[in-house]
C-alpha positions as CSV (number, residue, x, y, z in Angstrom):
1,X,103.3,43.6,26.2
2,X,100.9,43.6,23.3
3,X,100.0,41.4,21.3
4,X,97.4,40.6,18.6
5,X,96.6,36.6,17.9
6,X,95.2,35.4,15.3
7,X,91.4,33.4,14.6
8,X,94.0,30.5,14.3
9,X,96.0,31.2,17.4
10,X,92.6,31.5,19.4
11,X,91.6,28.1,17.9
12,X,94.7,25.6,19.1
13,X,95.0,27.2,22.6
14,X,91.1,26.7,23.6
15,X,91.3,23.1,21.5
16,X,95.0,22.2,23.7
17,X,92.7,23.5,26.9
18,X,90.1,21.0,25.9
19,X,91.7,18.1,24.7
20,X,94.5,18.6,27.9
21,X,97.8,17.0,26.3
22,X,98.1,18.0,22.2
23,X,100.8,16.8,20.2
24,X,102.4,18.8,17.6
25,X,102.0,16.3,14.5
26,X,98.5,16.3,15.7
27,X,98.2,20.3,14.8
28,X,100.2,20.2,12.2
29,X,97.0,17.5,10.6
30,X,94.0,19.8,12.6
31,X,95.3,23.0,11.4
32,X,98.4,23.3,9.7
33,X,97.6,20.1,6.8
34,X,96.7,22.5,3.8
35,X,100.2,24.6,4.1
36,X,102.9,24.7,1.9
37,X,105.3,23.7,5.1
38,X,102.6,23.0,7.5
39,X,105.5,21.4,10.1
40,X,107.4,24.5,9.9
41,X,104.2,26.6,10.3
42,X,102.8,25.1,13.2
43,X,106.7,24.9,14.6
44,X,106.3,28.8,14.2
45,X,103.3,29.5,15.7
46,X,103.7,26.9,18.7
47,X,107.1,28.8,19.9
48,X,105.4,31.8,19.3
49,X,102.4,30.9,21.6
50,X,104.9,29.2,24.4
51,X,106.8,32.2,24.7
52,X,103.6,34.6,24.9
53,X,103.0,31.9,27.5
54,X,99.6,31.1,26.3
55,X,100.7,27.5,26.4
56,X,103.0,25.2,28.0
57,X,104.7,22.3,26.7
58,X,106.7,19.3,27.7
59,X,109.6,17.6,25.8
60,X,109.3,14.4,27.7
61,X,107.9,13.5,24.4
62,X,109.1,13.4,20.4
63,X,107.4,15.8,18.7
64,X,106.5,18.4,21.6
65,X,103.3,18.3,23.9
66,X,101.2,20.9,24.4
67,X,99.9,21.6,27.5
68,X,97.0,24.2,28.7
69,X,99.1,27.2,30.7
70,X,97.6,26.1,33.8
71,X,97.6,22.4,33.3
72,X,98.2,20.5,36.8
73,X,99.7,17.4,35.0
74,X,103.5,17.0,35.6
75,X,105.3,16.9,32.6
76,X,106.2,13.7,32.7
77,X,103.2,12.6,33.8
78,X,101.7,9.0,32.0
79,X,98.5,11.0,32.2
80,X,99.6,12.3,28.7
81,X,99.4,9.2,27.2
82,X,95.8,8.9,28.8
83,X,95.1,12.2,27.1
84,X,97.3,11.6,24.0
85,X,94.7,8.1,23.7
86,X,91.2,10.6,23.9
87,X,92.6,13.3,21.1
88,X,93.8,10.1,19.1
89,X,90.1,9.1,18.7
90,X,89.1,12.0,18.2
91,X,91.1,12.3,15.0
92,X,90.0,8.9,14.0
93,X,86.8,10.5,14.0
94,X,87.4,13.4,11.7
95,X,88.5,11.3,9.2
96,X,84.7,10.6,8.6
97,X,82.9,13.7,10.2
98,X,84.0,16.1,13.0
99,X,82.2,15.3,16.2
100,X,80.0,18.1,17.8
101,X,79.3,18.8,21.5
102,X,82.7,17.5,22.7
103,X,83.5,16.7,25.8
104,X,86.4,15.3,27.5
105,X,86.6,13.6,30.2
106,X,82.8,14.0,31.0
107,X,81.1,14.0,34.3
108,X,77.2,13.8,33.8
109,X,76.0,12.6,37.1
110,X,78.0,15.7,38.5
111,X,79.2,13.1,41.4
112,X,81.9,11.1,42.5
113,X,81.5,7.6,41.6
114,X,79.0,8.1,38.8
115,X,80.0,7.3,35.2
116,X,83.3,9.1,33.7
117,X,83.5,8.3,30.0
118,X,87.0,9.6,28.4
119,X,84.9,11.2,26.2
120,X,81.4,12.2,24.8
121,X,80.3,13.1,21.8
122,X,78.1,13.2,18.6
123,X,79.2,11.8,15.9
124,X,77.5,11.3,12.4
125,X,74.2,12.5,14.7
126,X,74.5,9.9,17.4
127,X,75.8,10.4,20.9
128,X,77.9,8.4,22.4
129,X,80.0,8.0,25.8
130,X,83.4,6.7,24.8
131,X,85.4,4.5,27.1
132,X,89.4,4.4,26.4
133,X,91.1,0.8,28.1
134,X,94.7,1.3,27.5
135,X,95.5,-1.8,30.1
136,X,93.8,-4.9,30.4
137,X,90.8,-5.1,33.2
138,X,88.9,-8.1,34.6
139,X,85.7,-8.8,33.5
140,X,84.4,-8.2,36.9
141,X,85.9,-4.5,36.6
142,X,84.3,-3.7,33.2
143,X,81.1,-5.1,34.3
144,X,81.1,-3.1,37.3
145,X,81.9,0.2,34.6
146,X,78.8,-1.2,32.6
147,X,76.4,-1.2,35.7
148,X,77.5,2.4,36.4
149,X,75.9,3.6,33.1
150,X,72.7,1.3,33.7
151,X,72.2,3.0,37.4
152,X,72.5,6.6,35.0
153,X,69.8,5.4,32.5
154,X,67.4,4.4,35.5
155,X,68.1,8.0,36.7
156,X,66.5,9.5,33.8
157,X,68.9,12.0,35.1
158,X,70.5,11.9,31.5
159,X,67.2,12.9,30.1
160,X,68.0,16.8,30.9
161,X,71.8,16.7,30.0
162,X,72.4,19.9,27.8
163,X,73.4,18.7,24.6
164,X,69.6,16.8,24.1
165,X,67.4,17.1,21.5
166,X,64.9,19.9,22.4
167,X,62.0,18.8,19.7
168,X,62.5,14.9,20.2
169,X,62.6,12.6,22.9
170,X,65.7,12.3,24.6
171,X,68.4,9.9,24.1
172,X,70.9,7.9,26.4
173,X,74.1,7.5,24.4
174,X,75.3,4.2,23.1
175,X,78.6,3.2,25.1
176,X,82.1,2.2,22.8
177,X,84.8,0.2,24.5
178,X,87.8,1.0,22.8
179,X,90.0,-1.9,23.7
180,X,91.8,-4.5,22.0
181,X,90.6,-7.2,24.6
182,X,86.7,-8.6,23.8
183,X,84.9,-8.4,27.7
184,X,81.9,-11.0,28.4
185,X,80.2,-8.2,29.7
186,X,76.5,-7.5,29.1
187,X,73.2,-5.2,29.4
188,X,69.4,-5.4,28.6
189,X,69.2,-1.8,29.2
190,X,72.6,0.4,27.0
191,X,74.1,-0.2,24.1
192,X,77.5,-1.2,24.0
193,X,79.8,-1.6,21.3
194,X,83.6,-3.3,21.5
195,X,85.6,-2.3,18.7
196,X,89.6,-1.3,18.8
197,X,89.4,1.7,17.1
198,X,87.0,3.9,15.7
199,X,88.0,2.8,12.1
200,X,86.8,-0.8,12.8
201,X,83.9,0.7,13.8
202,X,83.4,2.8,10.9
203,X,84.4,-0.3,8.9
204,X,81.8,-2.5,10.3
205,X,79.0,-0.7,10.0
206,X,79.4,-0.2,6.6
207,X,79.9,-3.5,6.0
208,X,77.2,-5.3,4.1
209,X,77.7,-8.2,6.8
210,X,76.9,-5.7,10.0
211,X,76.0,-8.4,12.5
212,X,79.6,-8.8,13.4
213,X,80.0,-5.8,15.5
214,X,79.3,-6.2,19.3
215,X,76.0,-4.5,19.8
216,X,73.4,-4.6,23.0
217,X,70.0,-3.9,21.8
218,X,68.0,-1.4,23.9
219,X,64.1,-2.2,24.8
220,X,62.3,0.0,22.6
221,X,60.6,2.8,24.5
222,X,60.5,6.4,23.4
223,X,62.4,7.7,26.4
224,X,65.3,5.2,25.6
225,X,65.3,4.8,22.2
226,X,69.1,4.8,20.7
227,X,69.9,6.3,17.2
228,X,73.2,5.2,15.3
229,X,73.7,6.7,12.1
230,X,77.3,6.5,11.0
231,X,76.7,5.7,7.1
């Protein structure tokens, strides 16, 4: 069978392959918003694509979830929500600037039990690991997490990741919590910020009054030297 897709069509399957579990109100705002019926469009184009079988989908959930064609996640799997959580701050993000260098789910250290931030990415020219705490952890447990990323940044391993600057000195990403719950956790060495969504964070750091968000200072060196930009 033949078939010809579309710029469009190319986009939403390689963006449902990297973002794992998509829902469809979620396309409908990413690429469907400045139609006429952008519901009925995306409806359109989402059968379309299923029955090409360039997707799969799962109607565990109200609207449909998309699914990469050779996703190993059971359809009624909770790691949709997990995933469902990652592409939800994602779009949080857009709402202020689209993130570049995405990555989901990121390995750096390449290893088993090295860091594995939900997600990574840079946003408003900062990087950042993102961490996603859907349940409620002991502090113990989140300071274990946070000793994890201070082991990396004494690796200087992080220093040749791909996505760093080539013409400045390289920089270890600040760390966000996303979680409702405020952890006694600390480090002289990373950045971490606790917020519950990316629009407090937005909203803080625009705030006149910034010293309110949860912030670790890093020692100044050039090697380690942390940029946040989000204004």
């Amino acid at each position: 069978m033949s078939f010809r897709l579309s710029q469009r069509d190319k986009d939403i399957i390689a963006f449902i392959n990297q973002f794992r579990a998509v829902d469809r109100d979620s396309l409908v705002d990413l690429f469907f918003k400045q139609l006429k019926s952008p519901v009925n469009a995306c409806n359109s184009v989402m059968v379309r694509l299923y029955r090409l079988e360039l997707i799969e989908r799962t109607q565990q959930y109200s609207p449909t979830v998309y699914l990469p064609v050779d996703a190993k996640i059971k359809k009624n799997s909770q790691k949709i929500l997990h995933f469902l959580s990652i592409l939800d701050v994602y779009k949080q993000m857009c709402t202020y600037s689209v993130p570049k260098n995405v990555i989901v789910e990121d390995k750096p250290t390449g290893r088993k039990g090295g860091i594995e931030p939900d997600l990574f990415c840079i946003f408003k020219g900062s990087p950042f690991w993102i961490e996603i705490q859907r349940n409620q952890y002991s502090e113990q447990k989140m300071q274990a997490k946070i000793n994890l990323y201070e082991e990396f940044f004494f690796s200087d391993e992080w220093k040749a990741l791909h996505w760093q600057p080539e013409e400045r000195s390289p920089i270890f990403p600040s760390v966000i919590l996303i979680t409702p719950v405020r952890y006694a956790i600390n480090s002289d060495h990373i950045r971490i910020i606790q917020v519950a969504s990316i629009h407090e964070l937005m909203k803080q750091y625009r705030s006149p009054n910034k010293q309110h968000i949860e912030v670790k200072p890093t020692p100044k060196s050039s090697s380690g030297r942390i940029k946040i930009n989000l204004n």
